[in-house]
N, C-alpha and C positions, 0 to 999 in steps of 0.2 A: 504493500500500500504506500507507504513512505518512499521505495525506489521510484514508483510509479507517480506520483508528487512530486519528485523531485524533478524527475525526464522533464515533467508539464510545466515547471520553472524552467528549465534550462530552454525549451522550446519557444521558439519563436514565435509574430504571428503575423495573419495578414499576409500577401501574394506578394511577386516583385521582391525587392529586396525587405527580406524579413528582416534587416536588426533594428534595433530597436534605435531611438534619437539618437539617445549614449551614445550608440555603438554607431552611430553614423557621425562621420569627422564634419563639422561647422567648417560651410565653405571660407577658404580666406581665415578663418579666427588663429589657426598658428603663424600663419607671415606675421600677421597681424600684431600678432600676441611679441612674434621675435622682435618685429620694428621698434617694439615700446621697451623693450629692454625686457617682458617679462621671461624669470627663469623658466628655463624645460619642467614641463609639468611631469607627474610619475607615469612610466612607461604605461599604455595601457588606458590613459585618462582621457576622455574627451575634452578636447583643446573648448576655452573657453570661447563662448561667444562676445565674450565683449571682454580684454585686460583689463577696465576699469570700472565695469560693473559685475562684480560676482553671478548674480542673482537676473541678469539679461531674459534668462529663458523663462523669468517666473512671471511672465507678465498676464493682465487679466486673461482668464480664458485661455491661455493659449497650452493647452492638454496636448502632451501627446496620446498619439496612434494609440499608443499602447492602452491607456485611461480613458478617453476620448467618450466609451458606450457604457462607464460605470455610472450606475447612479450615485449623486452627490448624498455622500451621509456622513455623519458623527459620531463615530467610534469613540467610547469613553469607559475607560478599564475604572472598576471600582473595587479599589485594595481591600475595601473592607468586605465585601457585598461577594466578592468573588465570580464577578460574573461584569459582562461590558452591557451597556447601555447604546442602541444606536439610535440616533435621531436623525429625522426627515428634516435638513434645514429650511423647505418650502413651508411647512405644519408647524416646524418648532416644537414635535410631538414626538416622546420618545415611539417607537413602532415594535421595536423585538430587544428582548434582553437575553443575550447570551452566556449560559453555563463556560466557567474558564476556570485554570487552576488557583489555586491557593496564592491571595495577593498581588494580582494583575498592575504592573506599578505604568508601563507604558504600552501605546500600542503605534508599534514601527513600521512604515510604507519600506519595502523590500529597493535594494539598488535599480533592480531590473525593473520597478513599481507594477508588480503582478499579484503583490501579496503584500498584505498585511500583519504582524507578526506582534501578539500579545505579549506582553514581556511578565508569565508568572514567577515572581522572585522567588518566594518560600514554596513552590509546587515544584521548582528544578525544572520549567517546563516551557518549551514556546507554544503557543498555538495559533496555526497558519488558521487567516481570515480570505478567503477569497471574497475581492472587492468586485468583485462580477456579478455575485449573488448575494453575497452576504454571509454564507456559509462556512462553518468551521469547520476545519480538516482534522486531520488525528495528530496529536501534541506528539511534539519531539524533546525530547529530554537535552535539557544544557543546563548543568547547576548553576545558581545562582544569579541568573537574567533582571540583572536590574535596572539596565538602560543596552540599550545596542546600536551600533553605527556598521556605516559599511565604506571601505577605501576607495578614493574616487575612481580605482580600476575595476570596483567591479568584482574582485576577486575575493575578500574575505569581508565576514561580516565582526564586529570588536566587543561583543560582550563584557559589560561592565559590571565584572561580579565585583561587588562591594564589600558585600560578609567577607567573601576570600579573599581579599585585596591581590585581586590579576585582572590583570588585562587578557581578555583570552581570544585568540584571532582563531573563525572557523569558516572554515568553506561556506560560500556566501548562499550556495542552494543547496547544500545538505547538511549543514551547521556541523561536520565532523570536524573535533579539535585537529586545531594546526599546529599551532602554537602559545606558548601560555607566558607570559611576562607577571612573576610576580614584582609588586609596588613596594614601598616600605611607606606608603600613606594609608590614608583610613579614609573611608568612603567613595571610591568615583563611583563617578556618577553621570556625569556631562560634558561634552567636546565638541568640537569643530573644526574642519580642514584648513589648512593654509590655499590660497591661490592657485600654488602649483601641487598639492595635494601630499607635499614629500614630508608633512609631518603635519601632526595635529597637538592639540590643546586642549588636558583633561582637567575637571576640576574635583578635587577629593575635601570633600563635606565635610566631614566629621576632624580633622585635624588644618584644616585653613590651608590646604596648599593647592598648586600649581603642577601639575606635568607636561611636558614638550616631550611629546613622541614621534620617534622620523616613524614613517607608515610602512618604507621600504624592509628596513631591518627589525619591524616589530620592538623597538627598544628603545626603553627611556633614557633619551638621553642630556635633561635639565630639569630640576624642581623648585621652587621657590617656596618659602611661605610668606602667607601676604601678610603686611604689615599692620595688620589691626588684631586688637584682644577677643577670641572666640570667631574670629571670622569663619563663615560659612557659606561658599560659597558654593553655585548653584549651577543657572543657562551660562551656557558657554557660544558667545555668537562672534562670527566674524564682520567688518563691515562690508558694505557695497562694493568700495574700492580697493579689498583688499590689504590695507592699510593699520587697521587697528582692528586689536579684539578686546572684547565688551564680554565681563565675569558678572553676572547676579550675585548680590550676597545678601542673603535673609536676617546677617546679621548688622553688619556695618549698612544695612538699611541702602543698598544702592550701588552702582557698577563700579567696576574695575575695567580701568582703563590702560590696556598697554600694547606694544608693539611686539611684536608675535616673535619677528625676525629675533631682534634683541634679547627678546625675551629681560627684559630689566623691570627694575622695580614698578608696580602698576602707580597711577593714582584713584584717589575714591572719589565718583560722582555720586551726592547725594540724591534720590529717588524718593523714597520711600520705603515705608516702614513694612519688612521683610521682600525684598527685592526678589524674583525670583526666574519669571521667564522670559526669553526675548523672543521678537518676532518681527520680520522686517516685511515692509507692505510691499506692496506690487510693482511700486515706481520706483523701489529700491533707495528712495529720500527719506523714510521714515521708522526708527524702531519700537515696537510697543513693549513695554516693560511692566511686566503684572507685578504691583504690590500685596501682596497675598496678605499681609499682615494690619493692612488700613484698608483694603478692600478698592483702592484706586490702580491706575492703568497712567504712567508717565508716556509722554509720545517726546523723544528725542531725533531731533532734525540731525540725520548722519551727515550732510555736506558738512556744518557749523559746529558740530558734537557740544550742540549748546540743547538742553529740555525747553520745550517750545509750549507745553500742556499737561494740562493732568484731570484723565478723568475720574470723580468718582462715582462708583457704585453707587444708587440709590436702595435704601435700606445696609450698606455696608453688603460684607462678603470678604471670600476668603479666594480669589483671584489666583489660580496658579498655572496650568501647563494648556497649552494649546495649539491653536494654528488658525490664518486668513483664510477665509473664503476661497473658491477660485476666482472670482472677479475683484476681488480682493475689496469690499462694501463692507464684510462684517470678520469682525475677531471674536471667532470663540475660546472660551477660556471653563478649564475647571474650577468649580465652589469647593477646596479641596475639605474643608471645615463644615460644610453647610449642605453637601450630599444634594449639589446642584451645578446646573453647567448656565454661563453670561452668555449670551448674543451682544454685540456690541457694535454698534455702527461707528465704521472709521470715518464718516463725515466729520463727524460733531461729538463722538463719545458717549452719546445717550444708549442707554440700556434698551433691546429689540425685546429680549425675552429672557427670562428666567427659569429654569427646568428643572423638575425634579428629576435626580438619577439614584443609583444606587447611594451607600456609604462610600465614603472618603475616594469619589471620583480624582484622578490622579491625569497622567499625559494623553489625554486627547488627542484624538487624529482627525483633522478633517479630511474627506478625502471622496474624490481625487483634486490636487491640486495643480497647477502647470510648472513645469520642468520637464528635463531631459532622465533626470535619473536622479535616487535620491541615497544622502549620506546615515539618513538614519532619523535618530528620534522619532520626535512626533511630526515628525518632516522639513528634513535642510534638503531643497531642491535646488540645481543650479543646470 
């Protein structure tokens, strides 16, 4: 059954040249990319479409091939409840709740975005969602699934077991361990690729630090702790340009600002009170920043890296993990405290709708959303 799962990942689809966007090279984007100076991206990687916007391929609507005929829904793992919640964003009605293993902490759109993948931490377990239907497949065993990424080739997907402090890289459609990086931090949790995808940036919660992982050799090779008392830090996002990454932290109430390359000491943007997920809109100008802890939504202008807005919650709320729309109008967000999920319109910041879900809803997936292929979470597309 799982071999047979697995072939139906690895397979193609559609007539003519079946690969997928990824897999089809952006005309011109490597001259392109060489002209501006940017570095060779990792073997393997789909050459960016634009060297100075990351995020080019995410614009409204623009789905691939591949997503194009799924219906638009909201996957929402509830850690407590054990089971996702999916809602009809046209209804704003949850529609089906799905049976899933013990503490569903996220639910992850696949590199190839054919699949959707429940991240059970305490059940040792993933379980494949096919975004076609809606239906769940038979759970594959990976201890410890507490967050999951996949390398911009394509090739493995980065289970972030936290309890076990490793990094653990598996084959990207049959999650068989590859290789296993133990940390000497406590908690990851969260990351994001560099530009040319040849290392990434994890953040470990429970002891305030920093990891710089090259992608290639699977191996940490830089950690910092950030300089605040109890820091805890969270989303891990890169900007539009390339240029700076942006840490959440629940505790120091606001981002961490630093330059990836250098990797030097960050500084602290104050946000709000428990800082936690970022999310960049569709024109690639804007990042949203869930305060989980005041129940408000910071909207920070990436060109200026100056906070330009702050929404709040009407009635408060506990604001934590999500993802934009496809036409990028609304942010949804988890009530991770309040066993409810926000609709939020990015016009103006006003509250669309409020919805009951299971217990302690956690990383929502909207989905499908537009890109070429995705890094993981609750959706880094580029």
């Amino acid at each position: 059954m799982l071999t047979a799962f697995c072939a139906l990942l690895a397979a193609g689809c559609g007539g003519g040249d079946d690969r997928t966007p990824a897999e089809r090279p952006a005309q011109g984007a490597h001259s392109q990319g060489a002209a501006r100076g940017v570095p060779q991206g990792l073997p393997g990687m789909p050459p960016l479409l634009d060297p100075d916007d990351l995020y080019a391929a995410d614009r409204p609507n623009a789905l691939s091939p591949v997503v194009k005929d799924f219906p638009s829904r909201v996957y929402v793992p509830n850690t407590e409840s054990d089971t996702v919640s999916v809602i009809d964003p046209k209804t704003y009605k949850v529609i089906e709740t799905i049976p899933v293993g013990n503490q569903p902490q996220h639910v992850v759109p696949s590199w190839d975005l054919k699949t959707l993948w429940v991240n059970n931490d305490r059940g040792h377990t993933l379980t494949p969602i096919d975004p076609a239907t809606g239906k769940a497949g038979r759970t594959v065993d990976v201890h410890d699934p507490y967050n999951l990424y996949f390398t911009p080739d394509g090739k493995y997907a980065v289970v972030m077991a936290s309890m076990d402090r490793e990094l653990v890289f598996r084959d990207a459609h049959t999650m068989k361990r590859m290789k296993t990086e133990h940390v000497d931090c406590l908690g990851v949790n969260h990351a994001d690729f560099s530009p040319d995808g040849r290392y990434f940036i994890v953040s470990c919660e429970f002891s305030g630090e920093l990891l710089k992982v090259d992608t290639a050799r699977m191996k940490v090779i830089d950690k910092q702790k950030l300089p605040f008392d109890g820091a805890m830090p969270q989303d891990v996002k890169i900007s539009s340009d390339g240029r700076t990454w942006y840490v959440a932290d629940m505790i120091a109430d606001g981002v961490w600002v630093l330059d990836g390359d250098k990797f030097t000491e960050p500084w602290l943007m104050p946000t709000g009170k428990g800082a936690h997920g970022l999310y960049v809109s569709r024109d690639s100008k804007s990042m949203y920043i869930s305060n989980r802890g005041e129940g408000s939504i910071s909207v920070l202008d990436l060109p200026s890296r100056k906070l330009v807005k702050k929404w709040e919650l009407p009635d408060g709320g506990s604001p934590d993990m999500g993802g934009v729309s496809a036409d990028g109008k609304v942010l949804w967000l988890s009530g991770r405290y309040n066993s409810e999920v926000y609709a939020i319109d990015t016009t103006d910041g006003h509250q669309i709708a409020r919805i009951k879900v299971g217990d302690g809803p956690h990383g929502l997936a909207v989905y499908p959303q537009p890109g070429r292929y995705s890094l993981g979470h609750t959706g880094i597309f580029r």
